[in-house]
PDB file of N, CA, C, O and CB in Angstrom:
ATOM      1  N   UNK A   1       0.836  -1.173   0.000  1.00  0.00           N
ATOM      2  CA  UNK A   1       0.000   0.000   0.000  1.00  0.00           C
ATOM      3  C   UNK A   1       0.885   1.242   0.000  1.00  0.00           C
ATOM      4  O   UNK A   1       1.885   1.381   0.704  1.00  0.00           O
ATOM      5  CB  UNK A   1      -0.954  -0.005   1.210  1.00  0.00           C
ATOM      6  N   UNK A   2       0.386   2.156  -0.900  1.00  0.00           N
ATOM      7  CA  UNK A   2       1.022   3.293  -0.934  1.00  0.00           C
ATOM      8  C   UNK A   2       1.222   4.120   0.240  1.00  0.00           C
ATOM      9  O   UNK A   2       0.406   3.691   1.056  1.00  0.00           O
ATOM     10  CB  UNK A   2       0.481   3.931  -1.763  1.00  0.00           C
ATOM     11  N   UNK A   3       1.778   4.941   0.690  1.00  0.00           N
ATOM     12  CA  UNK A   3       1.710   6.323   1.990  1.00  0.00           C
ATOM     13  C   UNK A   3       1.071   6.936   0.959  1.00  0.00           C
ATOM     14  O   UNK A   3       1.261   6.807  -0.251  1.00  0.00           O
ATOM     15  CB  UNK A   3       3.311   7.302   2.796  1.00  0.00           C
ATOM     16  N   UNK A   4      -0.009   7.881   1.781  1.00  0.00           N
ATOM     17  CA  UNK A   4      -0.344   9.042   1.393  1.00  0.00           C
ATOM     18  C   UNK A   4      -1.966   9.001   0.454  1.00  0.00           C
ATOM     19  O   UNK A   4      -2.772   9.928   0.371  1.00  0.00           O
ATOM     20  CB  UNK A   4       0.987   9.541   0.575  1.00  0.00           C
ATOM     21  N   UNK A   5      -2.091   7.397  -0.266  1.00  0.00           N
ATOM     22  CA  UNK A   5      -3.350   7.236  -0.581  1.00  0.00           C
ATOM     23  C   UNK A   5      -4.088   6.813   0.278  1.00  0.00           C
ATOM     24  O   UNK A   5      -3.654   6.126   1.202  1.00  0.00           O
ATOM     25  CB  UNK A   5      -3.507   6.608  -1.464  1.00  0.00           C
ATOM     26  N   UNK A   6      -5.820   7.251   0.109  1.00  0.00           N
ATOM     27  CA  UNK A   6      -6.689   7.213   0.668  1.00  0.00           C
ATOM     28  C   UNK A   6      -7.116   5.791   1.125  1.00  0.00           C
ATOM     29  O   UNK A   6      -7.921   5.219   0.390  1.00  0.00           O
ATOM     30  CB  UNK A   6      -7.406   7.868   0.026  1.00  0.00           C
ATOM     31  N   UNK A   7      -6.750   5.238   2.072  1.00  0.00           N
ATOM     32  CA  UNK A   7      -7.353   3.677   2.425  1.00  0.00           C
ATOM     33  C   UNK A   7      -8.731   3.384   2.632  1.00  0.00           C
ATOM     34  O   UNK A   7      -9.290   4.413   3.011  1.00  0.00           O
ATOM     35  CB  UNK A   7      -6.822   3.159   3.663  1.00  0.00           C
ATOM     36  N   UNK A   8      -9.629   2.293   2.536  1.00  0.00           N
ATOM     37  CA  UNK A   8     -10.627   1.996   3.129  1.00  0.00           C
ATOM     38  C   UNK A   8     -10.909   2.028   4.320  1.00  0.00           C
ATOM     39  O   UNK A   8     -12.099   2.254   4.540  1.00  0.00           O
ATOM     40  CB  UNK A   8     -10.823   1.215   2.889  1.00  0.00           C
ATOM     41  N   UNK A   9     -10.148   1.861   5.352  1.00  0.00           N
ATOM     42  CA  UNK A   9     -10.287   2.549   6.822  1.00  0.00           C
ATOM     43  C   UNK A   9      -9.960   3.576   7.069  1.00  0.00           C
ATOM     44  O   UNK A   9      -8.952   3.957   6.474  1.00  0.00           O
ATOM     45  CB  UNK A   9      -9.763   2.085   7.738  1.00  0.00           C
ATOM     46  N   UNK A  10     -10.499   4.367   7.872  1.00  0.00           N
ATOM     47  CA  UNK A  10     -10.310   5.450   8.399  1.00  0.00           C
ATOM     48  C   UNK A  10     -10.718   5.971   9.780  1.00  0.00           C
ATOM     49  O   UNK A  10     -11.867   5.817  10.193  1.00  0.00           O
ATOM     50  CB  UNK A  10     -10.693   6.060   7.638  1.00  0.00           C
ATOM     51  N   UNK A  11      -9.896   6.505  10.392  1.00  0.00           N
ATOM     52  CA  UNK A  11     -10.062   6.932  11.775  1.00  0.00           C
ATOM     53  C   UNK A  11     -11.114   7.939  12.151  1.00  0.00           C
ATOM     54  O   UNK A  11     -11.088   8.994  11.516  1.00  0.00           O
ATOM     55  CB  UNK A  11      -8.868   7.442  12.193  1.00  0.00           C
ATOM     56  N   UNK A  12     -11.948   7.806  12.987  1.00  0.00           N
ATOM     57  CA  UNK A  12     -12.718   7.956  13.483  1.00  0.00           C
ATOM     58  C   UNK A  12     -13.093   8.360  15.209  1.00  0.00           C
ATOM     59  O   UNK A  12     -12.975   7.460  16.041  1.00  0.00           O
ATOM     60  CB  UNK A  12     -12.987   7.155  12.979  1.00  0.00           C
ATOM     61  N   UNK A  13     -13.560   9.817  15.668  1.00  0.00           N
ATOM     62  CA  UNK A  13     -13.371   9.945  17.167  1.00  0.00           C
ATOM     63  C   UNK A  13     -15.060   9.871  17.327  1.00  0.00           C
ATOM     64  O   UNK A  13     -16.014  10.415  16.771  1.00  0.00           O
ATOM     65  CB  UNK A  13     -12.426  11.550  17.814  1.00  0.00           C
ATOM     66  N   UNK A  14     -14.860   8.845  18.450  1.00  0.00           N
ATOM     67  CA  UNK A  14     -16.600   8.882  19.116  1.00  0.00           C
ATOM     68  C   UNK A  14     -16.218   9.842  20.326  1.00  0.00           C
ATOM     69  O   UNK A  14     -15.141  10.077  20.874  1.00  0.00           O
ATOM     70  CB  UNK A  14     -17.448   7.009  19.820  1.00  0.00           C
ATOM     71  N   UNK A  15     -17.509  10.304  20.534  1.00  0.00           N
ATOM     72  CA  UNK A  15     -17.612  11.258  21.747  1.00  0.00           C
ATOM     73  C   UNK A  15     -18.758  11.083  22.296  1.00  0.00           C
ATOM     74  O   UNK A  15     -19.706  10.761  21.579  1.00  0.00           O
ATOM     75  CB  UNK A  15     -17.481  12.671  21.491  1.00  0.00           C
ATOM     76  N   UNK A  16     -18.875  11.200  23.239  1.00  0.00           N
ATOM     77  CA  UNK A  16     -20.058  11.221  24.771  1.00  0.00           C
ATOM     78  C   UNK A  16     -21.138  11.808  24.158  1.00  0.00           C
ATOM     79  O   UNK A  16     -21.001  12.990  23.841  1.00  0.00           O
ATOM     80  CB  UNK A  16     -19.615  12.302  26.366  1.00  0.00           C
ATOM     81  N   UNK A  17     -22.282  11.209  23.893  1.00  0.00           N
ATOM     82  CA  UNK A  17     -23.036  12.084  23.451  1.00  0.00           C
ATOM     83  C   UNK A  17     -23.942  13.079  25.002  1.00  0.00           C
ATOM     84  O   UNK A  17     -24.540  14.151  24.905  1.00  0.00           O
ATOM     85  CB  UNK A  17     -24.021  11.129  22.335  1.00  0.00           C
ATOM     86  N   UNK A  18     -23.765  12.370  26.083  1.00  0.00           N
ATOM     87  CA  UNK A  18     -24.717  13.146  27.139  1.00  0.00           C
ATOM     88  C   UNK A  18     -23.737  14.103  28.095  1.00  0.00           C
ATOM     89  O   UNK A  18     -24.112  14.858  28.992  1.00  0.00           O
ATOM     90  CB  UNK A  18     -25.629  11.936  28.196  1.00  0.00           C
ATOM     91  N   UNK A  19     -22.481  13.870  27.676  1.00  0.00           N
ATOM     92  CA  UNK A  19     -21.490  15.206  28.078  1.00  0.00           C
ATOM     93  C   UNK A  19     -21.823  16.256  27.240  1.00  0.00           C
ATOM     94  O   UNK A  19     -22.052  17.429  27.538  1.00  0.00           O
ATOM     95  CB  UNK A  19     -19.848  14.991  27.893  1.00  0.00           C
ATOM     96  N   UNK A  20     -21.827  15.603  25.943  1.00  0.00           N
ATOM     97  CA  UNK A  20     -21.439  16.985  25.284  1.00  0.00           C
ATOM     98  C   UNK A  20     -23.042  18.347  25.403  1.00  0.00           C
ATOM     99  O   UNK A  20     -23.069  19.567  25.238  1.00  0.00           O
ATOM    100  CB  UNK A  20     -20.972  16.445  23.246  1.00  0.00           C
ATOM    101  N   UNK A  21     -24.136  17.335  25.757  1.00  0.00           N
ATOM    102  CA  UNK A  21     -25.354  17.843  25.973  1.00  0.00           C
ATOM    103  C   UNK A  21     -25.326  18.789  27.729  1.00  0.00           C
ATOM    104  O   UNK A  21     -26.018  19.629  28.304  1.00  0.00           O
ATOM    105  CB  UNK A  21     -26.461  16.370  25.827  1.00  0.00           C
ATOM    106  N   UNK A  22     -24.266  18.114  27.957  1.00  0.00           N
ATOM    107  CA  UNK A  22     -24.106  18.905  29.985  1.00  0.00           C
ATOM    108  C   UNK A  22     -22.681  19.657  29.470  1.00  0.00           C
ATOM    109  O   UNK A  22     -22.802  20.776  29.969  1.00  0.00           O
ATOM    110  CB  UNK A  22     -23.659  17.216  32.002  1.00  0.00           C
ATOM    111  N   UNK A  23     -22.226  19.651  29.211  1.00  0.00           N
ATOM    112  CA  UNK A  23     -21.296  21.258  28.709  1.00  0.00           C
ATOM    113  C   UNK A  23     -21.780  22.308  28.111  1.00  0.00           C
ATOM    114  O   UNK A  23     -20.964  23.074  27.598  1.00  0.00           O
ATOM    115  CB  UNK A  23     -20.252  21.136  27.726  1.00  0.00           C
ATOM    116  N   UNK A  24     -23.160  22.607  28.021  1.00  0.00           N
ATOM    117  CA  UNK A  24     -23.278  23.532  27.744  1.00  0.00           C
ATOM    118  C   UNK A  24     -24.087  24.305  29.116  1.00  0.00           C
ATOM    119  O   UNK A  24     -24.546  25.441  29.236  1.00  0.00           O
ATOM    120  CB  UNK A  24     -23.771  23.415  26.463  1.00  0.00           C
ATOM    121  N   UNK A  25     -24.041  23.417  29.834  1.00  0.00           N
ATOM    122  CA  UNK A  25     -24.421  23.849  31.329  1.00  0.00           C
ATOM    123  C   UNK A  25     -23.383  24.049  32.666  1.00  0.00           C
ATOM    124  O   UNK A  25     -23.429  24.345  33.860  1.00  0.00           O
ATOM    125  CB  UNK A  25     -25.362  22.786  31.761  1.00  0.00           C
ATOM    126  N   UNK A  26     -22.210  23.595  31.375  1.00  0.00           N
ATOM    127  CA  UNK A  26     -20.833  23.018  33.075  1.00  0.00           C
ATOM    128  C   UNK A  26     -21.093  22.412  33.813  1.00  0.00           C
ATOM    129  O   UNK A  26     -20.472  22.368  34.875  1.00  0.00           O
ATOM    130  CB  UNK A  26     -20.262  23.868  34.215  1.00  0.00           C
ATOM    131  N   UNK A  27     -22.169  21.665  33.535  1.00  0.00           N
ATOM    132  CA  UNK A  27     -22.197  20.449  35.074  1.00  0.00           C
ATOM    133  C   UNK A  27     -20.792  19.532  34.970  1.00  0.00           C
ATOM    134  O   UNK A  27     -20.130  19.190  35.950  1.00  0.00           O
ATOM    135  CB  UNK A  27     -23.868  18.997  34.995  1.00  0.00           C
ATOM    136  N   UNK A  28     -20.466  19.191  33.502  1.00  0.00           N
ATOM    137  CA  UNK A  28     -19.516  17.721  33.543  1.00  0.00           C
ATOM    138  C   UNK A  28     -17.798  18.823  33.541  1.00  0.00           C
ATOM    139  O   UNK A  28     -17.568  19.968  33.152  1.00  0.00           O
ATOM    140  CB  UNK A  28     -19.880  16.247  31.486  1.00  0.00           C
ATOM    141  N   UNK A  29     -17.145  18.018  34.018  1.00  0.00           N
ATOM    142  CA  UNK A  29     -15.517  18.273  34.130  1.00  0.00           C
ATOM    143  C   UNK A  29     -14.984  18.311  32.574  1.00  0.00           C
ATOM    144  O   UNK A  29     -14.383  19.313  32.186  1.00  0.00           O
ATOM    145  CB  UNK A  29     -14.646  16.885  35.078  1.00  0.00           C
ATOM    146  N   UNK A  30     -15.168  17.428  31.871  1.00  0.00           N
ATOM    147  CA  UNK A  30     -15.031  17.201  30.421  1.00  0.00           C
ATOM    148  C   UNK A  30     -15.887  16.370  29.582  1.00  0.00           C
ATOM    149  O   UNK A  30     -17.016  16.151  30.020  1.00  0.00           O
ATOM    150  CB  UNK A  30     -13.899  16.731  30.230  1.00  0.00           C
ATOM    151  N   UNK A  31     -15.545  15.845  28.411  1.00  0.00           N
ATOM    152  CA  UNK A  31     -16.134  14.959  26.863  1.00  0.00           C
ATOM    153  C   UNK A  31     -15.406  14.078  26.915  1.00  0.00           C
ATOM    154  O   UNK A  31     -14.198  14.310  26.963  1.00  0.00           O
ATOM    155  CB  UNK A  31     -16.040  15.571  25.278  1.00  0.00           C
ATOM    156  N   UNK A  32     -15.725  13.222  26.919  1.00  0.00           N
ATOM    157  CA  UNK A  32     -15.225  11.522  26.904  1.00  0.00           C
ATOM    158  C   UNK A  32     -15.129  11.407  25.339  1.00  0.00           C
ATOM    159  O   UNK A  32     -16.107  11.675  24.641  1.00  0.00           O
ATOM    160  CB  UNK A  32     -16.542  10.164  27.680  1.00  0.00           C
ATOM    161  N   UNK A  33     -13.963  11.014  24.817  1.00  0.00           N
ATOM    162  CA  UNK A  33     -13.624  10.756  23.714  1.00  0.00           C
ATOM    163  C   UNK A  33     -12.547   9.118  23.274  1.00  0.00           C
ATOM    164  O   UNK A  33     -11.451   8.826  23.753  1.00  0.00           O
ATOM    165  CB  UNK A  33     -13.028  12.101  23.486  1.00  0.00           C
ATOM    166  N   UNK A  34     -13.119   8.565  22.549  1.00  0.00           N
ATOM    167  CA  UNK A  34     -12.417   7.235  21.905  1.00  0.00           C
ATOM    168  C   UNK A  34     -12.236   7.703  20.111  1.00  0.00           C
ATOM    169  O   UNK A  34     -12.891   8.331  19.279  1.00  0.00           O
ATOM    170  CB  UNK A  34     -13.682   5.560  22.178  1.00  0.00           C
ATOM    171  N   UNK A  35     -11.005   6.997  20.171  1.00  0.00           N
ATOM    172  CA  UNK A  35     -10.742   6.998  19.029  1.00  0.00           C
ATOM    173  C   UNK A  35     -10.417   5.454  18.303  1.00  0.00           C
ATOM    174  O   UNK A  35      -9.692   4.600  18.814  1.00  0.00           O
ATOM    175  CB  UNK A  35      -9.740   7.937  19.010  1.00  0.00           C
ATOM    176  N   UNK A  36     -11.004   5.344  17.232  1.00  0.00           N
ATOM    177  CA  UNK A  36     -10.825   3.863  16.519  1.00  0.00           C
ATOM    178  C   UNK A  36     -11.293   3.931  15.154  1.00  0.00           C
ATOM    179  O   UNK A  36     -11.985   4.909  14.870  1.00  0.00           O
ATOM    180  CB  UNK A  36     -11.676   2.648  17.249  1.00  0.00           C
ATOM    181  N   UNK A  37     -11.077   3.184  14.365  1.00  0.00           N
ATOM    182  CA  UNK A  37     -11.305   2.942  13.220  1.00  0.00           C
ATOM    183  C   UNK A  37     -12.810   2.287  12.565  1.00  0.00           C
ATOM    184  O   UNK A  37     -13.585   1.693  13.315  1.00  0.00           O
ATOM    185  CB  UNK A  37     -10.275   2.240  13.049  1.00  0.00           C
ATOM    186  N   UNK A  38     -13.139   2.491  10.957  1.00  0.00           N
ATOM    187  CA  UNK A  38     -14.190   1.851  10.513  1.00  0.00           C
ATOM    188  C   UNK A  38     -13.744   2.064   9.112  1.00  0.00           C
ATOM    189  O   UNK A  38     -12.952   2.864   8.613  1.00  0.00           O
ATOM    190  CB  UNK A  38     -15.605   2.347  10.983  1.00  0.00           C
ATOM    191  N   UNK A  39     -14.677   0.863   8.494  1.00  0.00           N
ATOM    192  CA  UNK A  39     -14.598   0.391   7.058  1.00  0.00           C
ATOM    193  C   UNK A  39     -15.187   1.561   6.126  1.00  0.00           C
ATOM    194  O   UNK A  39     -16.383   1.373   6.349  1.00  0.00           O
ATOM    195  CB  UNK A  39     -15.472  -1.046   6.855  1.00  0.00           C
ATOM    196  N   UNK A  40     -15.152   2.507   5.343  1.00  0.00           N
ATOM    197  CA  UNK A  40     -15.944   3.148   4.996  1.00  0.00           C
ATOM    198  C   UNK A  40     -16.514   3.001   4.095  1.00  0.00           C
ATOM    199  O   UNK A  40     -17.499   3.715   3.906  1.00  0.00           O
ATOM    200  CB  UNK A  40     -15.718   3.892   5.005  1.00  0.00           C
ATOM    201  N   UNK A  41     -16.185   2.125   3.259  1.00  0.00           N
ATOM    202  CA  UNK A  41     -17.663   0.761   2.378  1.00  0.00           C
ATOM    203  C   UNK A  41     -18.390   0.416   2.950  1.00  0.00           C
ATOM    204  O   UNK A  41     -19.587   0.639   2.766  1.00  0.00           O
ATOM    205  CB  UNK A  41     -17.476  -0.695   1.848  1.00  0.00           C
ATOM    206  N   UNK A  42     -17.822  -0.368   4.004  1.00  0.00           N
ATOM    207  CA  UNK A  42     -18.833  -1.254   4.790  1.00  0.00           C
ATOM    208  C   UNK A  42     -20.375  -0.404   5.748  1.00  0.00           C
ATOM    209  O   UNK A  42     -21.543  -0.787   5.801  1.00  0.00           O
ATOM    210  CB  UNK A  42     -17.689  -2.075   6.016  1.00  0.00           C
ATOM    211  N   UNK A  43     -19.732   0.788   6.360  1.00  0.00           N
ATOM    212  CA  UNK A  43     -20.383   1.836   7.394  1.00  0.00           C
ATOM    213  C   UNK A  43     -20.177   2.812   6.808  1.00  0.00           C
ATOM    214  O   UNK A  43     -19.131   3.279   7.260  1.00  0.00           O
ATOM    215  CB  UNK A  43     -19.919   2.003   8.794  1.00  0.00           C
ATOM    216  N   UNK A  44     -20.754   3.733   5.659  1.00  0.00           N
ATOM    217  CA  UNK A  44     -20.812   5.034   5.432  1.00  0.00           C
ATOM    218  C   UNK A  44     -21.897   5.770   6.388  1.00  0.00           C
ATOM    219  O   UNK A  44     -21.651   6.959   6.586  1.00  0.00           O
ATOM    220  CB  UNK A  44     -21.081   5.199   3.988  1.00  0.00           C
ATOM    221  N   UNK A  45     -23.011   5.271   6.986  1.00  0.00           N
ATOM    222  CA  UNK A  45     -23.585   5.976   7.830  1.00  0.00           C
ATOM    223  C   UNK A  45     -22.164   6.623   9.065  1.00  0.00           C
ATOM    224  O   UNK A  45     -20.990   6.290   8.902  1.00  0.00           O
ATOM    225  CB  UNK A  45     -24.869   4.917   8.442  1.00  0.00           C
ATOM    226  N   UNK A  46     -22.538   7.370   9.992  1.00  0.00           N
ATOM    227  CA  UNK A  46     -22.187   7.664  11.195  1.00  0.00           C
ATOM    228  C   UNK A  46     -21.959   6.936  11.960  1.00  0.00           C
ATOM    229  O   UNK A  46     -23.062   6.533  12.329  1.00  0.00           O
ATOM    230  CB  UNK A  46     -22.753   8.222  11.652  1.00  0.00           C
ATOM    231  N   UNK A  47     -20.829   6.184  12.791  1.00  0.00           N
ATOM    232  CA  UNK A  47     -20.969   5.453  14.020  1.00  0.00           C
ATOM    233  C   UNK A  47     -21.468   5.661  15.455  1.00  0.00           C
ATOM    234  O   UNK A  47     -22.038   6.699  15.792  1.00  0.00           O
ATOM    235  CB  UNK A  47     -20.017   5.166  14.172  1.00  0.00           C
ATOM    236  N   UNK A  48     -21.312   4.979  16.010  1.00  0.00           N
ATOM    237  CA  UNK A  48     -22.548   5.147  17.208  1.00  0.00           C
ATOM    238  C   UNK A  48     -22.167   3.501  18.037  1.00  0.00           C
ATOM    239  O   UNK A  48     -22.459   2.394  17.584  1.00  0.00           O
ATOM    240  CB  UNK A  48     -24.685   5.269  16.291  1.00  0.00           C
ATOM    241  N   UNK A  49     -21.330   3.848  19.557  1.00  0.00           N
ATOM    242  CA  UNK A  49     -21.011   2.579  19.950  1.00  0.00           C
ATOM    243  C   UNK A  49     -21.443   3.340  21.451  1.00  0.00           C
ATOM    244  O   UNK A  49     -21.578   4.510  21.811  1.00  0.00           O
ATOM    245  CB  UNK A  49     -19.313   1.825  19.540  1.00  0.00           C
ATOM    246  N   UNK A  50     -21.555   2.214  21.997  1.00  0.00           N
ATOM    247  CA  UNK A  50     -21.748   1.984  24.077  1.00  0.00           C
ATOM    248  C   UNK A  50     -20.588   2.009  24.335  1.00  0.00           C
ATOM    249  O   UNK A  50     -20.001   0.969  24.038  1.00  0.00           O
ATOM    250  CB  UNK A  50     -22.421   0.406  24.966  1.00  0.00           C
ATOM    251  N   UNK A  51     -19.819   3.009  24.908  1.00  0.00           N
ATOM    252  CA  UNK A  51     -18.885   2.770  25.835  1.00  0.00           C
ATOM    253  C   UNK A  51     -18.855   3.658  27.147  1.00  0.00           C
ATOM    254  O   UNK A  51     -19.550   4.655  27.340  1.00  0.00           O
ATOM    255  CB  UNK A  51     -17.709   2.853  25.164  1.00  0.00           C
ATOM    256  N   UNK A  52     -18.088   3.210  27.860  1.00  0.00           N
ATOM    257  CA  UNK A  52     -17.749   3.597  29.120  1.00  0.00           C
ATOM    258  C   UNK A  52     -17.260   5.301  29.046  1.00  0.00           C
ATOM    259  O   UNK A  52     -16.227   5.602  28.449  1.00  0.00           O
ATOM    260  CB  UNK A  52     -16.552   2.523  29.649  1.00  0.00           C
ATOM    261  N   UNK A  53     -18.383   6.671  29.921  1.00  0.00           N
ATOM    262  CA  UNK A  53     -17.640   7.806  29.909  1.00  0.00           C
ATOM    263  C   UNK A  53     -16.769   7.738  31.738  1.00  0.00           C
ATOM    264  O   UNK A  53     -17.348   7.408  32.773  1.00  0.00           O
ATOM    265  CB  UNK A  53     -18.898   9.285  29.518  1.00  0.00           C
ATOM    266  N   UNK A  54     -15.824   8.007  31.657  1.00  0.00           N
ATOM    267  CA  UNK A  54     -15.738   8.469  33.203  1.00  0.00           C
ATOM    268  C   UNK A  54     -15.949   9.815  33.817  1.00  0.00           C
ATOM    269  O   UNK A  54     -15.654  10.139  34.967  1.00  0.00           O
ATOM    270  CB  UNK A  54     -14.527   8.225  33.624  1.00  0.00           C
ATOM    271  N   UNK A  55     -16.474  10.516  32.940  1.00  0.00           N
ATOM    272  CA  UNK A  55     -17.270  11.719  33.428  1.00  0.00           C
ATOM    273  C   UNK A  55     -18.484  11.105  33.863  1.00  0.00           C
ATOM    274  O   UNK A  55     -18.780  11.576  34.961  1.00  0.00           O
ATOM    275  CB  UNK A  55     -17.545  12.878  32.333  1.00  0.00           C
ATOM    276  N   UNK A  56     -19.276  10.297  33.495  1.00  0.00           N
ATOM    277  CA  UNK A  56     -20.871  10.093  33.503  1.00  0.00           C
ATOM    278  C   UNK A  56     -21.133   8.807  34.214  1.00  0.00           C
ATOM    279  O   UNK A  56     -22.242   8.271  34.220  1.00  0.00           O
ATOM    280  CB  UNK A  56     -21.557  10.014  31.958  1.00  0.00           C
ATOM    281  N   UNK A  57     -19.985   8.288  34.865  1.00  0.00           N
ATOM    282  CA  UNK A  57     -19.748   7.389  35.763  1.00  0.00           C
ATOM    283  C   UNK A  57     -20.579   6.114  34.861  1.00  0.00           C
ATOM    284  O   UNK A  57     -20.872   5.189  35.619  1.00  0.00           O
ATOM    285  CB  UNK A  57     -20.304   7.877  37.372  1.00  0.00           C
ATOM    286  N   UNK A  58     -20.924   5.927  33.711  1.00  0.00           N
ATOM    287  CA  UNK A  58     -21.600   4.629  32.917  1.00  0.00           C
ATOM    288  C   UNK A  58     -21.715   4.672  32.125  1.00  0.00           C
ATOM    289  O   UNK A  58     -21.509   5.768  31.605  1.00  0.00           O
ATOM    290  CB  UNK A  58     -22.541   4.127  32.998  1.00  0.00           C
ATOM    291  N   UNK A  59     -22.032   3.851  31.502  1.00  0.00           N
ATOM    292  CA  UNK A  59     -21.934   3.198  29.668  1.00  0.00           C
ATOM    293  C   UNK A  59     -23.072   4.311  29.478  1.00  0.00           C
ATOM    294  O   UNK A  59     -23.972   4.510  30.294  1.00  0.00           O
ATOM    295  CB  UNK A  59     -22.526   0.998  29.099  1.00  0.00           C
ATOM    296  N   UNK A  60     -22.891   5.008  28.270  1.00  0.00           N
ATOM    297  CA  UNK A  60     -23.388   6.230  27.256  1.00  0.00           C
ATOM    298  C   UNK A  60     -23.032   5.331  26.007  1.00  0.00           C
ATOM    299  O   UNK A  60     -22.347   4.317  25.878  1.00  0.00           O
ATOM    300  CB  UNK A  60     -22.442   7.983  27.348  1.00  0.00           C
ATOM    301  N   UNK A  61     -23.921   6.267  24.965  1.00  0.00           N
ATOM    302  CA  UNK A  61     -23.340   6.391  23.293  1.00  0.00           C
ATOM    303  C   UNK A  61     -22.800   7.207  23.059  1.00  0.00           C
ATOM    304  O   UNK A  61     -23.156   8.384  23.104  1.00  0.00           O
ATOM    305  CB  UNK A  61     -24.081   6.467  22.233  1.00  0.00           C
ATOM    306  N   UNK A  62     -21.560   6.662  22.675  1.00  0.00           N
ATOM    307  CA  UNK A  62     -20.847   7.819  21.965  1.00  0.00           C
ATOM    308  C   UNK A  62     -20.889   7.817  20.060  1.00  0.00           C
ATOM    309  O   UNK A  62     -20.671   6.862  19.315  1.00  0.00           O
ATOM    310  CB  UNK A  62     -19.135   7.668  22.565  1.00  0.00           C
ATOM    311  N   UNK A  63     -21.224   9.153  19.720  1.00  0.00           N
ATOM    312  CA  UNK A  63     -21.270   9.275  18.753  1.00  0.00           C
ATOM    313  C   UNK A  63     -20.195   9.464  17.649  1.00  0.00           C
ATOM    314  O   UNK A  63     -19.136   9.746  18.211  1.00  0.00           O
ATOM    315  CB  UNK A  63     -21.906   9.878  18.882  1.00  0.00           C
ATOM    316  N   UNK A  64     -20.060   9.427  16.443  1.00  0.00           N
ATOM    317  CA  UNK A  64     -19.155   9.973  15.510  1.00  0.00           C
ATOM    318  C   UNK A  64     -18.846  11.277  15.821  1.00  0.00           C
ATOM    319  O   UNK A  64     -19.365  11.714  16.848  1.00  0.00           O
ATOM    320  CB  UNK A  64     -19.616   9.911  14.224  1.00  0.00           C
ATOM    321  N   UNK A  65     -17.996  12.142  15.071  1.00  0.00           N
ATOM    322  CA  UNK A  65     -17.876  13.366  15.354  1.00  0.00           C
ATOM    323  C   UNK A  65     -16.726  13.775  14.174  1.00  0.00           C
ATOM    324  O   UNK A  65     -15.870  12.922  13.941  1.00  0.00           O
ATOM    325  CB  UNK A  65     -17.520  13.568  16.945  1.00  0.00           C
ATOM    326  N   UNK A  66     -16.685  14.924  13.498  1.00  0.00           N
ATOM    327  CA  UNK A  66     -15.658  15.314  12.462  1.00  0.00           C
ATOM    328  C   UNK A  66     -14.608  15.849  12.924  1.00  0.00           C
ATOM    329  O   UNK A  66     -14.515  16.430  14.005  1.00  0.00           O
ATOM    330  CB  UNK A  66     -16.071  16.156  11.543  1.00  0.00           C
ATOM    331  N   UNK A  67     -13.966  15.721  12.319  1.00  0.00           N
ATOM    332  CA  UNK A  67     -12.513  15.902  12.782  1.00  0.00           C
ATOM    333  C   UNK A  67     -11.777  17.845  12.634  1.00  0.00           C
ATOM    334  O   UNK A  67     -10.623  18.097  12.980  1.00  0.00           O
ATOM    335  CB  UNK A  67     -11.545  14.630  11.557  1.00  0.00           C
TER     336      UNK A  67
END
């Protein structure tokens, strides 16, 4: 594979979706953010996974988000 051409995977940051809804109030300390990869043939929609925030003390969705 070449450097510099466009691959079928591509990186991808999920973020907290119920932080980012309490920062605009300052209740939360910060945005819980993961970063990982997806097929972009396979998933051209938006991703959207359950993981763990430690701001929100429990499993949330975190959403896609642009870079």
């Amino acid at each position: 594979m070449v450097k510099g051409s466009k691959g079928v995977r591509v990186r991808v940051i999920l973020e907290c979706t119920s932080c980012v809804r309490k920062s605009v109030n300052k209740e939360s300390a910060g945005v819980s953010r993961y970063i990982t990869q997806k097929n972009r043939h396979n998933t051209p929609s938006r991703l959207e996974l359950t993981k763990f925030c430690p701001y929100c003390f429990k499993h949330t969705v975190h959403g896609e988000v642009k870079k």
